[in-house]
GUKE-231595 format. One record per residue: residue in one letter; x, y, z of N, C-alpha, C in turn. Coordinates in pm, 1 decimal, always signed. Example, Ala and Ser with C-alpha at 12.3 -4.5 7.8 and 13.67 -1.06 7.14 Angstrom:
residues 2
{site "A",{+1319.0,-569.0,+780.0},{+1230.0,-450.0,+780.0},{+1320.0,-330.0,+780.0}};
{site "S",{+1285.0,-225.0,+708.0},{+1367.0,-106.0,+714.0},{+1290.0,+3.0,+787.0}};
//
This chain:
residues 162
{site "X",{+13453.1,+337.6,-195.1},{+13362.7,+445.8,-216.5},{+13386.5,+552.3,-111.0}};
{site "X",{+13396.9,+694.0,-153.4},{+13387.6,+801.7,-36.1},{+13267.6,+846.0,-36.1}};
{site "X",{+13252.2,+869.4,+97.9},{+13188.8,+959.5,+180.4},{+13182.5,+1077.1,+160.7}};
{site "X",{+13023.9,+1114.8,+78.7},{+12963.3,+1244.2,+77.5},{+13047.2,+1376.2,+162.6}};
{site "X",{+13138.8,+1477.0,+112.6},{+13170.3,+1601.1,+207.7},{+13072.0,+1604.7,+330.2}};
{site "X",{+13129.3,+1646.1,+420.2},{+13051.3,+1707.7,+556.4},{+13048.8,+1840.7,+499.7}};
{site "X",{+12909.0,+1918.9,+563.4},{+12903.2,+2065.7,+542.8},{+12960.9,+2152.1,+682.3}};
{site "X",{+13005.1,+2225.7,+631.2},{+13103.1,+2324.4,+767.4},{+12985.2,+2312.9,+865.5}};
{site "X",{+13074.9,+2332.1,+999.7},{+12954.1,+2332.5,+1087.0},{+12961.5,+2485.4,+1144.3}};
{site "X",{+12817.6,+2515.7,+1159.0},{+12824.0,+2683.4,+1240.8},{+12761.1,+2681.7,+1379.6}};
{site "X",{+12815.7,+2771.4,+1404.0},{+12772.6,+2751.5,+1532.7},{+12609.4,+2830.8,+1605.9}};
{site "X",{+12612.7,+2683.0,+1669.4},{+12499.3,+2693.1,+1737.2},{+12449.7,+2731.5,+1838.0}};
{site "X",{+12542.7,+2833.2,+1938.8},{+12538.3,+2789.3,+2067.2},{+12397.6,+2927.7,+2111.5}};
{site "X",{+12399.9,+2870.7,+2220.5},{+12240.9,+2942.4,+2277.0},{+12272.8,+3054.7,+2392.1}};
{site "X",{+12260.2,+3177.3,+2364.1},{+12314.3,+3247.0,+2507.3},{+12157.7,+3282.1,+2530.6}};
{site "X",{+12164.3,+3248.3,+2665.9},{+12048.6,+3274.0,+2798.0},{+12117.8,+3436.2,+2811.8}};
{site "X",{+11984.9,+3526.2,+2821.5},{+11964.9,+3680.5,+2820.8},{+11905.7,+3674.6,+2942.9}};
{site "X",{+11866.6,+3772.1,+3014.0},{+11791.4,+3800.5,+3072.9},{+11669.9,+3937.2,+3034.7}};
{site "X",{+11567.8,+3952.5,+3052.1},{+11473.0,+4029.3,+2951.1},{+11567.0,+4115.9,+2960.2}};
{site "X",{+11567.5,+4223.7,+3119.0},{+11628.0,+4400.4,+3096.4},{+11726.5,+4367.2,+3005.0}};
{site "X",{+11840.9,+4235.9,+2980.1},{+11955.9,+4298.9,+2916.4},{+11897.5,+4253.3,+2767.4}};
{site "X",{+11819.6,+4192.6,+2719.9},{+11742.8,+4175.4,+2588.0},{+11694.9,+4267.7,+2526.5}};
{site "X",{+11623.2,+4390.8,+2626.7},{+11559.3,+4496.2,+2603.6},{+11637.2,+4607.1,+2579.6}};
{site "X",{+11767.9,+4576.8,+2674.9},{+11898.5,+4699.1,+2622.3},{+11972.8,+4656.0,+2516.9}};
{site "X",{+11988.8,+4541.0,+2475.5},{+12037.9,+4512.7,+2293.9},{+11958.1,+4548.8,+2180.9}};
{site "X",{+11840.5,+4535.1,+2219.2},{+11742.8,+4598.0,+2109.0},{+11707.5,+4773.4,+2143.3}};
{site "X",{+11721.1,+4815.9,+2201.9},{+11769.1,+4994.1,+2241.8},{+11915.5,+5018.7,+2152.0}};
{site "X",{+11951.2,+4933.0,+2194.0},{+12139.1,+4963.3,+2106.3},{+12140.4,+4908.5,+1984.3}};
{site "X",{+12078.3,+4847.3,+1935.0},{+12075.4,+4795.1,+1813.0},{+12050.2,+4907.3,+1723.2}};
{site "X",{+12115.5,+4898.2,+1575.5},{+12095.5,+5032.0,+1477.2},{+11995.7,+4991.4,+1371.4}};
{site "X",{+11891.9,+5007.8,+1311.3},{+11868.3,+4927.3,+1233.9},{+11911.0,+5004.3,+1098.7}};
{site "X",{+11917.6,+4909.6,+964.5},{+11954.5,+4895.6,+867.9},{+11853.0,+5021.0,+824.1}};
{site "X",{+11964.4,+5090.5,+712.2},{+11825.1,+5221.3,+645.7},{+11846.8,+5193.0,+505.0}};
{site "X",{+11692.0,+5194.0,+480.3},{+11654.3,+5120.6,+341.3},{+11675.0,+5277.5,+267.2}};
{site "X",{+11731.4,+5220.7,+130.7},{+11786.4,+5349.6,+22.6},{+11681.2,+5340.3,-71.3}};
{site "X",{+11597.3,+5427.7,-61.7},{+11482.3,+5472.9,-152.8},{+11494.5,+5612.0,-226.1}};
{site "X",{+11556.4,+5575.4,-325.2},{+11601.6,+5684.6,-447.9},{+11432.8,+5797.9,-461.6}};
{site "X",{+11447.1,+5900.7,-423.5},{+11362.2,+6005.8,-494.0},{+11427.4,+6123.4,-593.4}};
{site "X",{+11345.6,+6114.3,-669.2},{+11385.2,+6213.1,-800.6},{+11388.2,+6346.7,-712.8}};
{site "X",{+11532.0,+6397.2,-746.4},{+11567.5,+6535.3,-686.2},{+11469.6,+6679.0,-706.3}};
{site "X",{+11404.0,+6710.0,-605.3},{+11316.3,+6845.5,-641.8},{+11212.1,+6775.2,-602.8}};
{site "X",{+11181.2,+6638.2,-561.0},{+11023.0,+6598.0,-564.5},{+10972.8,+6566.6,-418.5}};
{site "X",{+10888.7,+6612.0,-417.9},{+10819.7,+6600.9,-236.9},{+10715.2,+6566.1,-274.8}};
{site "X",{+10623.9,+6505.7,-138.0},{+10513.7,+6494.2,-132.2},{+10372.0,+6562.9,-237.5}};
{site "X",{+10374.3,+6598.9,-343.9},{+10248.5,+6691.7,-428.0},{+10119.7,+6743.6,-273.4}};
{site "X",{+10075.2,+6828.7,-321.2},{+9942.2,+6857.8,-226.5},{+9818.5,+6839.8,-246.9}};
{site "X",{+9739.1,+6797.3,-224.5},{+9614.0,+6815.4,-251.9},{+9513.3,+6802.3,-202.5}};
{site "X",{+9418.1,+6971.9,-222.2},{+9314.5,+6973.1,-131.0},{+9183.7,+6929.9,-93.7}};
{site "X",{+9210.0,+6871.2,+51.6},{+9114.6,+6731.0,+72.2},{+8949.4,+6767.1,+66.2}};
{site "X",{+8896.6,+6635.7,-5.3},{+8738.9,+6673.5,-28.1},{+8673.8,+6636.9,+95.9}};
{site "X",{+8547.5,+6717.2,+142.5},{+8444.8,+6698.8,+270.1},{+8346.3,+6670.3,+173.2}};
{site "X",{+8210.5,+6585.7,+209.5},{+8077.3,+6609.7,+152.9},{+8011.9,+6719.6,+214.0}};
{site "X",{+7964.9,+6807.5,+128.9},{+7883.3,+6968.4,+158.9},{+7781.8,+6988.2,+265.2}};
{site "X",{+7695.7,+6871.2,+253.6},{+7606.4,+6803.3,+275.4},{+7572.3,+6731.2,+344.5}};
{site "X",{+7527.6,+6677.6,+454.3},{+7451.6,+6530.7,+484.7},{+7409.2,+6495.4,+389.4}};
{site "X",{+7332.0,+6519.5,+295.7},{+7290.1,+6393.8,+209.7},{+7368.0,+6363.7,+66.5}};
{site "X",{+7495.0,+6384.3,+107.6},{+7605.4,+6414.2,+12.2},{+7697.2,+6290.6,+86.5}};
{site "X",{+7681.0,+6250.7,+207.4},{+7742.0,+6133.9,+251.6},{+7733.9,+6017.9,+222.9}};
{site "X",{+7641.2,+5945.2,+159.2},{+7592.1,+5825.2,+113.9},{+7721.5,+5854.5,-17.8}};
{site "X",{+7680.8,+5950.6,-149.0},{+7751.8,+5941.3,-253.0},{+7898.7,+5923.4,-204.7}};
{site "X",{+7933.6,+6015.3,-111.9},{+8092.0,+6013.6,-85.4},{+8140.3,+5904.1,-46.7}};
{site "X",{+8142.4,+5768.5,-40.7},{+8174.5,+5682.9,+6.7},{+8143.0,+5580.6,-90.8}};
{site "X",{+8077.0,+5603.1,-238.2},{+8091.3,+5527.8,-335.4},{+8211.9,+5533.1,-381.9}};
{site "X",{+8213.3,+5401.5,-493.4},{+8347.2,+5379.7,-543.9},{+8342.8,+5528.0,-635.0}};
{site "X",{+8263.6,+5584.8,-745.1},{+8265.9,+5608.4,-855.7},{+8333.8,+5796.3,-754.9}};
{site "X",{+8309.1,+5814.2,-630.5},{+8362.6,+5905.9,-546.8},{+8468.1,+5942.0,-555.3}};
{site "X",{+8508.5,+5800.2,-512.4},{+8682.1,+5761.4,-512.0},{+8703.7,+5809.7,-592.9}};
{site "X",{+8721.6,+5723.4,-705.0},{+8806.0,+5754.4,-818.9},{+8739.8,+5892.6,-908.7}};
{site "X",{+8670.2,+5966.8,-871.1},{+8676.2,+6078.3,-888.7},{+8779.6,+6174.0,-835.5}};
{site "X",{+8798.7,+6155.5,-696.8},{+8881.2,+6221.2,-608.5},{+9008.8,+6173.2,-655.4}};
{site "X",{+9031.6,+6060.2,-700.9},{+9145.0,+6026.0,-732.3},{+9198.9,+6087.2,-863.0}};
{site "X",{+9144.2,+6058.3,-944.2},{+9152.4,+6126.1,-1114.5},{+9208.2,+6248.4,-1059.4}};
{site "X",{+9083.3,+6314.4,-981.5},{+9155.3,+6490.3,-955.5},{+9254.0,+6516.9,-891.8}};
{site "X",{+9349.2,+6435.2,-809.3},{+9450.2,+6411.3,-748.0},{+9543.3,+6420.4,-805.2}};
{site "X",{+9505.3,+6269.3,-875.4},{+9664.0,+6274.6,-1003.4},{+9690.2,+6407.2,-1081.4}};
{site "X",{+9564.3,+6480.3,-1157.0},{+9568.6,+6598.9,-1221.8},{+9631.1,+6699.4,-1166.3}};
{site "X",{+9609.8,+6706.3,-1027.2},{+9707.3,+6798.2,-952.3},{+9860.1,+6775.3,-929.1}};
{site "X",{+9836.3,+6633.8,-897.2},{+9987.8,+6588.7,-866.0},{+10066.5,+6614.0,-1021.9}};
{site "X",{+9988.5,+6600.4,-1126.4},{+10133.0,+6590.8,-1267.0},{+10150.5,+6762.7,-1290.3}};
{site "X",{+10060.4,+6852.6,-1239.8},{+10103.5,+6993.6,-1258.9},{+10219.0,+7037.3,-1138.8}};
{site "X",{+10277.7,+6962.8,-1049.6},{+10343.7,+6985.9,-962.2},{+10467.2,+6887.1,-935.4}};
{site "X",{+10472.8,+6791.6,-981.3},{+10615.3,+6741.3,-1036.7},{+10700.0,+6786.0,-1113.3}};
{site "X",{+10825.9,+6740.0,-1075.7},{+10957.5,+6770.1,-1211.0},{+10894.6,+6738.9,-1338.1}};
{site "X",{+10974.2,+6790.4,-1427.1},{+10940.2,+6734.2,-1570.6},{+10990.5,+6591.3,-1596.2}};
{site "X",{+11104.2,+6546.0,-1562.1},{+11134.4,+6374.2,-1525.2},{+11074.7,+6280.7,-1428.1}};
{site "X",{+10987.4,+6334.1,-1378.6},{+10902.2,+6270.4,-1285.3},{+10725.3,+6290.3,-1305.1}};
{site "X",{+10651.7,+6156.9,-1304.1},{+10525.2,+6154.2,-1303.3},{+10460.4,+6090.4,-1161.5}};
{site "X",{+10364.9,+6080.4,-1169.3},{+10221.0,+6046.8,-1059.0},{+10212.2,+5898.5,-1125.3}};
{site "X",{+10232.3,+5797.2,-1036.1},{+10179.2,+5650.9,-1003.3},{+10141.3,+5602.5,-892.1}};
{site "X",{+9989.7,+5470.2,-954.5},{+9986.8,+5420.1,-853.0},{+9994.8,+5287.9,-832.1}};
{site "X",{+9995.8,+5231.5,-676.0},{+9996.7,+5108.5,-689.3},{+9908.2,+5070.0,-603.6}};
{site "X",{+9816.8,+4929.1,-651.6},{+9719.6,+4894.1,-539.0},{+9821.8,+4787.2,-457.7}};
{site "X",{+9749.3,+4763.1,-323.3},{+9800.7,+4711.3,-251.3},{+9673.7,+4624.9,-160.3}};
{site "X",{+9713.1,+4482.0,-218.5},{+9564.7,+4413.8,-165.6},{+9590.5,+4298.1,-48.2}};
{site "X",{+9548.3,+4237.2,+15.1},{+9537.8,+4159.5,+159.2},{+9635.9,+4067.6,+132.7}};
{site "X",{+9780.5,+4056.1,+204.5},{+9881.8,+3944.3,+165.4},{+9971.9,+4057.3,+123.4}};
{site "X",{+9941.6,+4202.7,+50.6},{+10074.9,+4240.3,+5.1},{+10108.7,+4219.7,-129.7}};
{site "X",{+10021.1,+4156.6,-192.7},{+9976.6,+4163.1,-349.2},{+10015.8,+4290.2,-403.4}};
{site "X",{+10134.9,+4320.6,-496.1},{+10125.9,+4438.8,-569.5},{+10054.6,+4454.3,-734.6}};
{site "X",{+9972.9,+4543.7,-725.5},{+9964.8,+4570.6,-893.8},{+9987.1,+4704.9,-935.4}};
{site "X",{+10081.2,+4715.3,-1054.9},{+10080.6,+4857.4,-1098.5},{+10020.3,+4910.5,-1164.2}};
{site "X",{+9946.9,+4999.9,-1142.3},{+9816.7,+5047.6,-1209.2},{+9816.2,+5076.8,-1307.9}};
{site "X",{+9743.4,+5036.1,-1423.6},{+9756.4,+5143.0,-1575.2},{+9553.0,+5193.6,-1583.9}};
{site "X",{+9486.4,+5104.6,-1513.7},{+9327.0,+5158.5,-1534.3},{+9328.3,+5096.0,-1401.4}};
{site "X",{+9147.6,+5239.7,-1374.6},{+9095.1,+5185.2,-1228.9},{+8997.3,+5231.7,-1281.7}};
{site "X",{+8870.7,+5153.0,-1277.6},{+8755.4,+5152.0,-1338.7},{+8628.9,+5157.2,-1182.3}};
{site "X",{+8525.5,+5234.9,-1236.6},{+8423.6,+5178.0,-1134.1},{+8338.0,+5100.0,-1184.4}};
{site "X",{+8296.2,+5002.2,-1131.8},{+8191.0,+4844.9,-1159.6},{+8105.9,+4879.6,-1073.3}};
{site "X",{+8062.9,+4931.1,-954.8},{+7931.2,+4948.3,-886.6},{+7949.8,+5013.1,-799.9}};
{site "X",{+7818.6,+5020.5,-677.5},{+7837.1,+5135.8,-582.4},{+7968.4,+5134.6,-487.2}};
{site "X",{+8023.0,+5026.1,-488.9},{+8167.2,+4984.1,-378.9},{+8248.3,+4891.4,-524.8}};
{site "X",{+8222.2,+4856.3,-610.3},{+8318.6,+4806.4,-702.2},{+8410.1,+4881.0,-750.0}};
{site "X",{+8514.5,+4778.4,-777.3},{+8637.3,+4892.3,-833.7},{+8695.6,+4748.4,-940.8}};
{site "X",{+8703.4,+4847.1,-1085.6},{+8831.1,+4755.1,-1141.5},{+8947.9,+4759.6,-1146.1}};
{site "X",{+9043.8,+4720.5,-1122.8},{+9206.1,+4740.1,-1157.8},{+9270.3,+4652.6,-1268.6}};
{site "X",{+9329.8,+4737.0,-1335.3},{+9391.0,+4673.4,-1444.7},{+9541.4,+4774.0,-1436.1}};
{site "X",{+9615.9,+4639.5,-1462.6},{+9772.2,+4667.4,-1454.7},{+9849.7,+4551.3,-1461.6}};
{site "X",{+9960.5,+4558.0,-1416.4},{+10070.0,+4431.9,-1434.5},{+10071.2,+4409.4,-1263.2}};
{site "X",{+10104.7,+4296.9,-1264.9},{+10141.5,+4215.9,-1146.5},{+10267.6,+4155.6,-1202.3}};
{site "X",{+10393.5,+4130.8,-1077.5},{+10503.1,+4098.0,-1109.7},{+10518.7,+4096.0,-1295.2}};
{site "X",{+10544.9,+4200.2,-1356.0},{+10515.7,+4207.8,-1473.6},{+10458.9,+4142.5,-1605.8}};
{site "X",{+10319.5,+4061.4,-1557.2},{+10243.6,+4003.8,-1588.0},{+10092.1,+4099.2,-1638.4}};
{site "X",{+10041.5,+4111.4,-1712.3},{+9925.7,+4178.9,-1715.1},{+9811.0,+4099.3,-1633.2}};
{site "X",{+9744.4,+4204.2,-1541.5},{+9636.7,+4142.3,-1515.2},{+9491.8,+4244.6,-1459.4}};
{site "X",{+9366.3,+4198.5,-1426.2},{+9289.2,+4300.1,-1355.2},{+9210.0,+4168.4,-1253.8}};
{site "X",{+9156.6,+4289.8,-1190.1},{+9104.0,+4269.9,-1047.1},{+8980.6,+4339.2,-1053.1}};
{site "X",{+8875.1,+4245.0,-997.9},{+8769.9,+4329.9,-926.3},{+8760.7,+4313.1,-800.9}};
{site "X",{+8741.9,+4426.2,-731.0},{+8689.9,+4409.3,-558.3},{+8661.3,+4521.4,-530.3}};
{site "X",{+8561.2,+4483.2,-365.6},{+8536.2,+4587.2,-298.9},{+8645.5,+4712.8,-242.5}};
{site "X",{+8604.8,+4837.6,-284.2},{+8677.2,+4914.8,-256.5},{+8747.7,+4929.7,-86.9}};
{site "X",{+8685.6,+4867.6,-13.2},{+8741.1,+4864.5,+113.3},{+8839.7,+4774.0,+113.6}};
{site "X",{+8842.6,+4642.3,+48.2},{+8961.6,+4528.3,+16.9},{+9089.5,+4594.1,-38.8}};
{site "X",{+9104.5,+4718.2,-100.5},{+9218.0,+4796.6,-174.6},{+9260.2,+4913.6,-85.5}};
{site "X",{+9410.5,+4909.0,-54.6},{+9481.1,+5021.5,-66.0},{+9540.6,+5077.7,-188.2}};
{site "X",{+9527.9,+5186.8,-204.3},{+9589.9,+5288.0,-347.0},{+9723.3,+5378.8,-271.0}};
{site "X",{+9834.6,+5274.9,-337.3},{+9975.4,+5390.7,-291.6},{+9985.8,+5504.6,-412.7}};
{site "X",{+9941.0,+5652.8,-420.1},{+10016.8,+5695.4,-490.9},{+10132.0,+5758.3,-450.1}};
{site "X",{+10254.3,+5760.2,-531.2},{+10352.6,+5810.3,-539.7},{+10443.9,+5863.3,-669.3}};
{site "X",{+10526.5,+5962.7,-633.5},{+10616.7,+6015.6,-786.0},{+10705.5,+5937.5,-830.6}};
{site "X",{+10699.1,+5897.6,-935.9},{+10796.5,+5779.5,-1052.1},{+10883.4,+5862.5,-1073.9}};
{site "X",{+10981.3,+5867.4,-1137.1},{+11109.5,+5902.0,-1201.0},{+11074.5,+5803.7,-1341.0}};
{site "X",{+11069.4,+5921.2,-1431.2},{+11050.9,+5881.6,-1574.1},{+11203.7,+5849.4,-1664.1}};
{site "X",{+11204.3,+5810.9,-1713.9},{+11332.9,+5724.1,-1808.4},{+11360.6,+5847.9,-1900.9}};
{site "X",{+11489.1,+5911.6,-1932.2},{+11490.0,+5968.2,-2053.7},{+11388.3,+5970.4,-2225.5}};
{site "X",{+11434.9,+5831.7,-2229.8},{+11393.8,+5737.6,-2339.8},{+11182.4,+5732.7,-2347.2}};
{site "X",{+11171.2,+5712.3,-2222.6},{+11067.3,+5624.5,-2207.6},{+10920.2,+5760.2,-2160.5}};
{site "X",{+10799.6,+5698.7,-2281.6},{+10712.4,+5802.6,-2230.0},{+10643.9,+5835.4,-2116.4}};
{site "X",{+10591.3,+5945.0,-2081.5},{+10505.6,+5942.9,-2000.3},{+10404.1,+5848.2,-1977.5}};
{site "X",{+10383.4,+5808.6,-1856.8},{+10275.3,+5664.7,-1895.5},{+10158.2,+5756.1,-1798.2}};
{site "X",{+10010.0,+5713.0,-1859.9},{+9923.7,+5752.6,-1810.9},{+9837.7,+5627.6,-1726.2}};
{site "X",{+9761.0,+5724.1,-1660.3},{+9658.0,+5623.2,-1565.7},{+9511.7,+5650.3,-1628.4}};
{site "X",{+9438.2,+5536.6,-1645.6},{+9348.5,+5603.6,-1717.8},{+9249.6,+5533.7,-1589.8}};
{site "X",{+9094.8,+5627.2,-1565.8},{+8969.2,+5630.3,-1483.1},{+8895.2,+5602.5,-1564.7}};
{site "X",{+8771.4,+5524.4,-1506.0},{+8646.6,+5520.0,-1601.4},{+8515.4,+5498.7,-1508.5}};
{site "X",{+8459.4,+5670.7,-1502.9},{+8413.8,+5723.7,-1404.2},{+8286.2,+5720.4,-1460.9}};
{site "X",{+8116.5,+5673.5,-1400.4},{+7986.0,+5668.2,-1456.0},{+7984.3,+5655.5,-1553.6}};
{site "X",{+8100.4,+5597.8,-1648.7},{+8085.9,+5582.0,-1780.2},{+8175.6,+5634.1,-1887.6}};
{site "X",{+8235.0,+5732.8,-1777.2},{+8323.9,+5821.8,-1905.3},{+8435.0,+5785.3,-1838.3}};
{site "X",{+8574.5,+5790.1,-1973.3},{+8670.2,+5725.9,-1975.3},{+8769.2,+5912.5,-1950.5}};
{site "X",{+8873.2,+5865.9,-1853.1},{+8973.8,+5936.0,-1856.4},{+9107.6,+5889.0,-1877.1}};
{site "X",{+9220.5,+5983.9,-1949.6},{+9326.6,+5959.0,-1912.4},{+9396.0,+6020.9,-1892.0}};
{site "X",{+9481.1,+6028.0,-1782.7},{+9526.3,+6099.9,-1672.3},{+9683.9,+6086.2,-1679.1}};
//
């Protein structure tokens, strides 16, 4: 009977640094630059940021149904200021690094938020407190072929799509 292959051996060996010269390899070190394709012509969109008028306009501003007011009007700005091959998406981003891609963001109560979208291209939704969610928006690059996809809000009741 033979004997299972040996696996190559690599090497192991341990070099002793001393910090300053640890601290000057990581000064000299280059790091790797990540290639993040943006659709040509597209920058940052603008849009001008909301204050409450008011003191007693502060309580409302910090509801969910706020948010995604401010948000709805965001996107509306952002799709009048993109390329024509390029749209406004978003993505939530929840504790762990959880991605979902947004297709609805609903409000459920004074700090509730719904999300509905795909996860690793799975359909799914979410409820949580609006402080538990980050919202990345950013400009997509749309497919020849493929339609515009909308985000739809559903703000005190009324439904948008955006």
């Amino acid at each position: 009977m033979s004997s299972p292959p040996t696996p190559p051996k690599h090497d192991t060996t341990t070099i002793v640094v001393g910090p300053d010269e640890m601290i000057a390899r990581i000064r000299t070190a280059k790091p790797e630059l990540m290639q993040c394709p943006v659709p040509p012509g597209a920058g940052v969109p603008q849009a001008t940021p909301a204050k409450p008028t008011h003191p007693a306009e502060q309580n409302l501003y910090q509801s969910a149904g706020a948010l995604m007011r401010r948000l709805a009007d965001t996107v509306t700005e952002w799709r009048t200021q993109v390329p024509h091959d390029a749209q406004p998406a978003i993505l939530a981003i929840l504790h762990g690094g959880v991605q979902i891609n947004v297709s609805l963001l609903a409000e459920e109560s004074f700090h509730g938020i719904r999300v509905e979208g795909t996860l690793n291209g799975a359909p799914c939704m979410l409820l949580a407190h609006q402080s538990s969610i980050q919202l990345l928006c950013y400009v997509a690059k749309v497919e020849p072929e493929a339609p515009r996809r909308t985000i739809g809000f559903i703000i005190d009741g009324e439904t948008r799509e955006i």
